[in-house]
Structure formats: C-alpha cells, structure tokens
N, C-alpha and C positions, 0 to 999 in steps of 0.2 A: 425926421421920421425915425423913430427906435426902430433896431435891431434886436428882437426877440431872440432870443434862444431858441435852440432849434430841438424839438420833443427826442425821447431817443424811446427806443422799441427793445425789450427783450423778451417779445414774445419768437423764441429760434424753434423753427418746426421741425427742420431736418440739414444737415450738415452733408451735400452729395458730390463728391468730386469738388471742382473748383467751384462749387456754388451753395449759399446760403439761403431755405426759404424761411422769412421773415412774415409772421403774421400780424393781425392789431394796428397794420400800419395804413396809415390815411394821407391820403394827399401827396402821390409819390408820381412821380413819372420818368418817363424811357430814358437813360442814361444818366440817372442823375447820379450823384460824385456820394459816396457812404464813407463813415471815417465806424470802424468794428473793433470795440473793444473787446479783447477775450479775457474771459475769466480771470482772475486774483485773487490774492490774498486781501483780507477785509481792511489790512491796515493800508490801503493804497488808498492815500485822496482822492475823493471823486473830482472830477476834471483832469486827474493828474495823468498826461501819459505815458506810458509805457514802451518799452522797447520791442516787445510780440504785438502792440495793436498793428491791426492793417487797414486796408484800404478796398472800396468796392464799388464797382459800377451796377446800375440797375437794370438785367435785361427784359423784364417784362411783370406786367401788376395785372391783377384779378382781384374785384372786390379788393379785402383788406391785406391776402398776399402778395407780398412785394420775392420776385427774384433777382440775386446779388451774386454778381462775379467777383469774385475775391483776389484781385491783382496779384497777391503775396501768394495766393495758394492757401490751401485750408487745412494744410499737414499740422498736426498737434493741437485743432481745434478742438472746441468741445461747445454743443447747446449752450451749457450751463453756465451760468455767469456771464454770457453774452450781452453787449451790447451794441446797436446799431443805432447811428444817427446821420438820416440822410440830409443832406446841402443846399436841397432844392435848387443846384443849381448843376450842368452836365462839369466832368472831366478836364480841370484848363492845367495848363503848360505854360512857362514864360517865353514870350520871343523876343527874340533880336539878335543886336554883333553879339553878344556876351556867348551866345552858345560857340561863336567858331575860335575854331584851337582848341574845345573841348572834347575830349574822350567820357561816353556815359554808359551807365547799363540801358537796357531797354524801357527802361522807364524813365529816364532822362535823370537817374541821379549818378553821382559823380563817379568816373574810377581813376582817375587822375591825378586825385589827391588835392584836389583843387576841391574851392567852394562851390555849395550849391550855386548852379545857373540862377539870375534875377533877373527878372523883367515885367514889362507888362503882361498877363495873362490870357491866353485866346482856349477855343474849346478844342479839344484834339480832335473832336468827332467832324471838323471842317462840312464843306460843299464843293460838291464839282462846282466848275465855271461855267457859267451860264453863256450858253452856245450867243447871245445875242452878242453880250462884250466880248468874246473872242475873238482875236486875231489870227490868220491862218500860220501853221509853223513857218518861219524860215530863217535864212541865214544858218552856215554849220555850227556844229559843238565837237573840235574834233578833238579825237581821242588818242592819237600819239598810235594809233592801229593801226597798220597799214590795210588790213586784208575787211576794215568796218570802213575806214576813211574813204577810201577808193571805189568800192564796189557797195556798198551798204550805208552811205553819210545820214548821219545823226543830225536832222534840225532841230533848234530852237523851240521846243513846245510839243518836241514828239515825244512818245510814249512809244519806245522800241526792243521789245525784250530778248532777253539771250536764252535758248533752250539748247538742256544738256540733260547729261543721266549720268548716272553715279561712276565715282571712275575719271571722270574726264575735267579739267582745269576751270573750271567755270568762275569758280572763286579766285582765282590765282588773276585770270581774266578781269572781273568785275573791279578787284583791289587795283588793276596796272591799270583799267580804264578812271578809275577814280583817280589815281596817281598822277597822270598827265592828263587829261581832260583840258581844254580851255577853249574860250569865245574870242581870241583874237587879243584885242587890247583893250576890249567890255571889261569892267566889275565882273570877277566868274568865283562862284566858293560849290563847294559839294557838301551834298549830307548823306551818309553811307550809314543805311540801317542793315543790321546783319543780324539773322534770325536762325536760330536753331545752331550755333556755331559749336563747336568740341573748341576747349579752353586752348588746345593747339594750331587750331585756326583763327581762334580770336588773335593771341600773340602773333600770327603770321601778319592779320592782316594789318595790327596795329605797326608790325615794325612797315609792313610796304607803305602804309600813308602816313608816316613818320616825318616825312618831310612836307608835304601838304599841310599837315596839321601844326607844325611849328611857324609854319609860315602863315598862318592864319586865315585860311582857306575851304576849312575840312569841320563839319560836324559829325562826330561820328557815337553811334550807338550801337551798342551790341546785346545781343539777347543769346544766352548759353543756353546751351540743350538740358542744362539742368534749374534754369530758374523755373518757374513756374508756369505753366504754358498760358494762362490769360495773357502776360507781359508781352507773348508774341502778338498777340492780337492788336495791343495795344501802339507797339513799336512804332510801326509805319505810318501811324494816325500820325505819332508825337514827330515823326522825322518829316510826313510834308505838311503839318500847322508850321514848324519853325521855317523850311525849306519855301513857302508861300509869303510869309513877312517878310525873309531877307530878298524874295522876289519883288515880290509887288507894294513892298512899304519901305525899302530899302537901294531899290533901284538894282540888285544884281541877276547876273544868270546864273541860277544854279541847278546843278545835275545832279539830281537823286537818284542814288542807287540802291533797290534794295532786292535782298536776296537772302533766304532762300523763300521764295513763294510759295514754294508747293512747301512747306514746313511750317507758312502760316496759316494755310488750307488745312494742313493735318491738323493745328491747332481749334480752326474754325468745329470742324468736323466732329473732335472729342466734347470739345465746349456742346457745340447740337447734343450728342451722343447723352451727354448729363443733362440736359433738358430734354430729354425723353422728347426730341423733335421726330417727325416721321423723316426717314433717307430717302435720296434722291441716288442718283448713279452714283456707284460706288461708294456709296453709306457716306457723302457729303450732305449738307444742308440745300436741299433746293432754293437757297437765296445764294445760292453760292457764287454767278455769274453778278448779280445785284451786287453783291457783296467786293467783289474784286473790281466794278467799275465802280467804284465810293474811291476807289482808290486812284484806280488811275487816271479816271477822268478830270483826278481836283491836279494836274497837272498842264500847260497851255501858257498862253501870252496872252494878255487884257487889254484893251483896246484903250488906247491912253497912259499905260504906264510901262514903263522904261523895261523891267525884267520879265525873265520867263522862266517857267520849269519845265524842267526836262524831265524825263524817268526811263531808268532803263530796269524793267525788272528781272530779274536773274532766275529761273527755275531752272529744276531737274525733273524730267520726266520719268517716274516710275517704269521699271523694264525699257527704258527707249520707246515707249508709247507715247505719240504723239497725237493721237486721240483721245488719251487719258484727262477724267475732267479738265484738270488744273493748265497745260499747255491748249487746247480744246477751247476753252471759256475766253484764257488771258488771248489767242489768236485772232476771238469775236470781235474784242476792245480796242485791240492794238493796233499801229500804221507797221505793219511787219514784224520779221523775227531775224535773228539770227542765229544759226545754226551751229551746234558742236556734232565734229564728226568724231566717231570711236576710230573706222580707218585711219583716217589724218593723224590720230593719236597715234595709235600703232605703229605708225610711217617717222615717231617720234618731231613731230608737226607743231610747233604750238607757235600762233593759237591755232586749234585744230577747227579752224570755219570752214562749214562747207559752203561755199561761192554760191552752187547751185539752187541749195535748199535754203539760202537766207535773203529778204528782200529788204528795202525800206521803201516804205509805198511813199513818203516825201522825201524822194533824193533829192529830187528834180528842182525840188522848193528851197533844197541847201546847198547845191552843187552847179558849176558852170559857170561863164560870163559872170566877172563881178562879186563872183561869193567866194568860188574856189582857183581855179584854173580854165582858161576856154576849153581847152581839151578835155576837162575832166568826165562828162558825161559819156563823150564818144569812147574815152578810152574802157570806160564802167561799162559800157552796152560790147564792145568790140572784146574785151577778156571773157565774160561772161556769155559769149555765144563761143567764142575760142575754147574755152572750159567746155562747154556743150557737146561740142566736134570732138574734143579730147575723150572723153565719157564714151563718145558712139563709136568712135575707135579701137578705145579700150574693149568693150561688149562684143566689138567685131572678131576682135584678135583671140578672146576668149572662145570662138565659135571657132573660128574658121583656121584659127595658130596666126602667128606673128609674121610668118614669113609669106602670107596671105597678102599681107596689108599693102595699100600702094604707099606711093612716097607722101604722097600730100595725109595720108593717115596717120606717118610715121612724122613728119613733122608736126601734128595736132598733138603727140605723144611726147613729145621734145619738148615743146609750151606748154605740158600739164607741168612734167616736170622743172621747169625755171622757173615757171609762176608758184608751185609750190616751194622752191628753194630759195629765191630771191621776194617775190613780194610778201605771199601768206607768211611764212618761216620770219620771227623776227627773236630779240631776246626777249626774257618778259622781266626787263625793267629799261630796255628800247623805246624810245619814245622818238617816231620817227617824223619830221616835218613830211607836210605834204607834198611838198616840190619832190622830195626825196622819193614818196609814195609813188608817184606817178611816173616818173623817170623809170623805177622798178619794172611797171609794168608796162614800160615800152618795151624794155629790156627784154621780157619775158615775148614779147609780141615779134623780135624781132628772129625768133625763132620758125615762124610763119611767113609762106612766101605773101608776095606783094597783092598777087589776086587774093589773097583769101582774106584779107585786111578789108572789109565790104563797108565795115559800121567806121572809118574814118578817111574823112575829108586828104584829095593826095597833097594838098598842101603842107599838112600836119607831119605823113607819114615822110613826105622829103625832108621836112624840118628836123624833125624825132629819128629817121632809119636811113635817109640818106637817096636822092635820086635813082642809084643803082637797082633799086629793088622795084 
C-alpha cells in the first residue's frame, strides 16, 4: 500500500497565544501530531527543513477549522508564509532502557549531550488502566524517609502526593525521594518530570540524582519556567508513556515523580484562557479534575505482569490553601497525601512532615508481617495517636500555662520533641534503612510511660523498652 503524501494547509487565520487557528483544512482529528513551517526566504527548498519549523498538537476541529497548540511556542511567528501539515496520526515518543541514564528537556530531547533517545514509538496521550486488569497496590517502595517510611509507606501502584506551599523544601524532598527510592532487590528505575523549574533548581536537582542517573536507574526530564508552557502540558504525558513500557513491557518498578503540579494546572489554565474556554473555579478549565486523573490514573499494577508504577506527585498549594482547586481535585484521585509543615520548617525540621495531616490510605497493603517489619503497623498507629496526645497538650498548655499540665502531659510533650529530633529530623541526602526507622521511633516512644503505650502488643514493648516499664 503507498504512502501518500500528506496535504499541507496555509490557510493561517489567526496566531493567539500558544495557538494556531488553521482553516481549509479536512480530515483532522483530536490530537493529532502537526509538523508548522514558518515563513522564509523563497530560496529555501520546499521539503527542506528548517531550524525555526515547529511542532503541534491538535486541540479541537469545526467544520474546516482545525485548532493547533504549538509545542515550541508561537513567539516570532507570523500568518504569512505558514505552513501546516498534519500526520494523521496523535503525538508518539520512543520507549525503552535507552531513555535511563538520560537527562532531557520536557520534551524528551537531549540535554546531556548525548544522542537523541531511539526506540520503538507509543502515543504520549496513553490510558488509564483499566480497573478490570488491575491489581490492588502492594508490597513497599521505600524511600530512605524515615518520617514517609514509617508513618505514611508508599505501596507498589499507589498514587501518593506531597502537598506544600512556597517556601518550604518540597523539591529538595521529591529529588532525596528519587535519590534513594527502592523495591527491595526488584528491577526498580525512577522517571522524574520536573515542570516549571528556575535553571537554579534544574542544576540542583540534576547534581542530587547524579548518582541514580550514572547508575542507570533515573529518566529524568525537565521543563524550565522559561520554555514554552504547552511543553508543560506535555511533560508528564512523555515521563509516564516511557515510565509504563519500562513497567509493564520491561518488567521493572518504577516511581514517578512529577512536580510541580499546580505549575502544570497553571499551564492547563492559560492554554483554556487562549481558547476563549468558559472558567470554572478559579478561572481553571472545568475538565480540570478529568484532566489530572488522565494522569494519575495511567499509574497501578496489571494483573499478569511483573512491574508497577508508582506516582508521587509533588504540588504546592497557593497561600497554603488546601481547598484550592489543584490540592482539592489531586485529594479526590489519590490513596492520601502528605503533608509539609511551615511550623516544622521554622522549628529548622526537615523534612518538615506533618504526621498528623498526612495519610496513606494503602499502608496497610505495604506494611507489616512479611512486607516490612511485625511491628511496623503497631508502631505507625501507636506514634501517630502519641503525636495526637502531644498536640492536645500543647493546646492545653497554651490555655491554661505549662505549669498547669500534669505529668503524663508533660511526657506526651517530651515524645513530640524526640520524635521530631530523632525520627522526622533526618539529613536530606540520609537515606535511612528501615530497621534504622523504626528502632527511631521506639526510641522516641520510649519517652512515654508503659500505660499509655495502648496501640502495642506487651510483648513488643518488653522486647523494644525493656520489662521495667
């Protein structure tokens, strides 16, 4: 069967922002792949291209208008001497091992210095996993954290995000959880999409996964606050099409991270805003919930094959609002969160988690008998009501003065402080085994008389604190 050629279109009706609308044009549909020649000089070969052509996806056709998001951006475009030829086919990416060990822009080409990525081709626009082949999350993905490890464990196919607000280490975090991450003695590699980064935390994060990445474990991409903001949108597609193949065609676990979310929602948002879309709350696109589970949903374990993806996605809550769309919507999706605290920071805390406000709704599925530690669930329920008692203390003492408090209040105040000095407090390029983790937070328990030790077994607490108590 011949390969026609494919028609090109220079009917350009208007140039708006990061979009192109193309008239005269027949036969188009929803994402399909545009290669946009911009104007020249008459001495340029036709077919020849050019260093300024770009690239563009299709978001939406009427009759013979076709609308075109322009990857590269439409800065120095012009109507005139435009041309557009669509592919008829959507947006693909190569996958396989070739991308790990590699550093890219957001658009998966090289910053490395190294050759384009090659492989087989898939669509970056993916599918969630179909609820029927899933398998439910388990077994851990632990992360060298003590204060996520212990209180908050990360399984296998969960979808776990970290929420923070300007100000506070969240990126420092998300890079130290990439850095030490592992499945045990599994196949385990990371793909870390980083979106909306200043060229000072790109550098950062590239020296912290410096060692992941030479060791050929780490796909990593980054999208700069100054590319062009479609390549945000696009980012996270291209980080879990590749993150998906090396799971489920490859046989490894790998944990995607991508961040900053709320920076691809600002992306999402402006893109609406130039397609004259109606707003929804807070001048987002009312597909905006639709639109962030495309994402996180294509993440799980398939029933029959070997790997799983993970995700953890990273936002920042505008003002510390945590009803603001973006934390709001990702909460709807996701099997919990975890929490950055401003006090904890200020207390010079890091990582600054707050215990109380952060859950994993499948601990239970990664933790305990067999996965983690016997103890490890008792000791997660018995700090995290200890924390609780510490808090209602605190609140007390603030009422009523310090010298109020009885003794058994004064020691819940003793255990806030070890558990924040000893377990949460770690360095952030500490990567601490778990044995290590939980030992900590005996440590911390053992601050606490023997009655108030409710949520573990006394067998444990003789073994862990000693008879006397």
């Amino acid at each position: 069967m011949t390969d026609w050629p494919r028609p090109s279109y220079t009917g350009i009706a208007q140039v708006r922002g990061p979009l192109v609308v193309v008239t005269g044009a027949g036969d188009v549909g929803w994402d399909e792949f545009a290669d946009i020649r911009v104007g020249r000089d008459g001495d340029a070969a036709d077919g020849e291209a050019a260093e300024d052509d770009r690239h563009g996806l299709v978001l939406d056709t009427a009759r013979d208008r076709v609308l075109v998001q322009v990857l590269e951006g439409t800065g120095g475009m012009s109507t005139e001497g435009m041309r557009v030829t669509f592919s008829g086919a959507p947006l693909r990416v190569p996958v396989g091992t070739a991308w790990l060990g590699r550093v890219c822009d957001g658009m998966g080409q090289p910053l490395d210095g190294g050759p384009p990525v090659l492989g087989a081709a898939a669509p970056v626009a993916g599918v969630p996993l179909n609820p029927v082949h899933r398998e439910p999350p388990a077994e851990p993905v632990l992360t060298g954290v003590s204060a996520i490890d212990a209180l908050t464990t990360l399984a296998r196919g969960q979808k776990l995000p970290v929420f923070s607000r300007a100000g506070l280490p969240h990126l420092e975090l998300a890079a130290q959880i990439a850095a030490q991450a592992s499945a045990g003695d599994e196949p385990f590699c990371v793909v870390f999409a980083a979106m909306g980064l200043t060229h000072a935390d790109a550098a950062a994060v590239r020296e912290t996964l410096e060692g992941r990445s030479a060791s050929g474990e780490l796909v990593l991409l980054l999208n700069l606050a100054d590319a062009p903001v479609i390549e945000r949108i696009v980012t996270p597609r291209i980080a879990l099409t590749v993150a998906e193949h090396l799971a489920f065609q490859e046989g490894r676990h790998v944990l995607v991270v991508m961040g900053d979310m709320t920076s691809y929602c600002e992306a999402l948002r402006e893109v609406s805003a130039a397609r004259g879309e109606i707003p929804a709350r807070r001048a987002y696109p009312g597909y905006l919930y639709s639109d962030l589970a495309s994402l996180y949903e294509r993440c799980g374990r398939v029933r029959g094959r070997p790997g799983s993806v993970t995700l953890v996605p990273v936002l920042t809550m505008p003002g510390g609002d945590i009803t603001h769309p973006v934390p709001d919507l990702t909460g709807y999706i996701t099997e919990g969160q975890i929490v950055l605290s401003g006090d904890l920071h200020a207390l010079g805390v890091y990582p600054p988690v707050d215990a109380l406000e952060s859950l994993s709704r499948l601990m239970r599925k990664a933790a305990g008998p067999g996965r983690t530690r016997a103890d490890h669930l008792d000791v997660a329920a018995q700090t995290t009501t200890a924390l609780a008692g510490a808090r209602r203390a605190r609140e007390l003492g603030e009422l009523v003065g310090a010298g109020a408090l009885s003794d058994t209040d004064r020691h819940y105040l003793d255990f806030e402080r070890a558990c924040r000095q000893t377990l949460i407090s770690q360095g952030r390029t500490e990567a601490r085994p778990l044995e290590e983790t939980l030992d900590l937070a005996w440590r911390a328990l053992a601050a606490l008389p023997r009655r108030e030790l409710t949520m573990l077994p006394a067998e444990a607490i003789d073994e862990h604190l000693g008879r006397e108590r």
